[in-house]
Residue, then its C-alpha position, 0 to 999 in steps of 0.5 A: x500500500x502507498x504511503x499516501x493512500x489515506x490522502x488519495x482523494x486531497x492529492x487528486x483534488x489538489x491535483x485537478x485544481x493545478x491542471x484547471x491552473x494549467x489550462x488557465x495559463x493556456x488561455x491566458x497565452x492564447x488570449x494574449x494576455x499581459x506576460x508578467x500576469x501570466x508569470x504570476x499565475x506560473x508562479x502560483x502553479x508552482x507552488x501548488x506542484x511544491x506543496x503536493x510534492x511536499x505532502x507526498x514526501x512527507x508521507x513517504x517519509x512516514x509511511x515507508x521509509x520508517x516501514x524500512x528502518x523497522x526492518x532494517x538491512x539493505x532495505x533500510x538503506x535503499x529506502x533512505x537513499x531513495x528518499x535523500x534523491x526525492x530530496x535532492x530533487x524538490x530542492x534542485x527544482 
């Protein structure tokens, strides 16, 4: 089971709203609308991406990797490290 499936119905409406984010900024360019608008709505859907990549790390972090340190060994270390990539990842974007 995923770590976030408790959440699986916040994260796909959270995810909707972005997409509907999206498809404004479509229209916005197709609309000709003025660039530093369209910057700011970009913006706002980043930060929308940010916040759901945080949340699913977060329940990663609490769900399967602790699951891995309780078992510890290779799978302990594996998942640790999958996670400091994902971390690694969310800071370079």
């Amino acid at each position: 089971m995923a770590g976030y499936t408790h959440n699986k119905d916040d994260h796909q409406r959270r995810l909707r709203r972005i997409e509907g984010q999206v498809r404004g900024l479509q229209r916005m360019v197709d609309d000709d609308e003025y660039c530093i608008d369209i910057l700011t709505q970009i913006s706002a859907a980043t930060r929308a991406l940010q916040a759901v990549s945080v949340s699913l790390l977060d329940e990663h972090l609490r769900h399967c990797v602790s699951e891995a340190i309780t078992e510890g060994g290779d799978t302990a270390e594996k998942k640790i490290t999958e996670a400091s990539d994902a971390i690694a990842r969310l800071v370079r974007s």
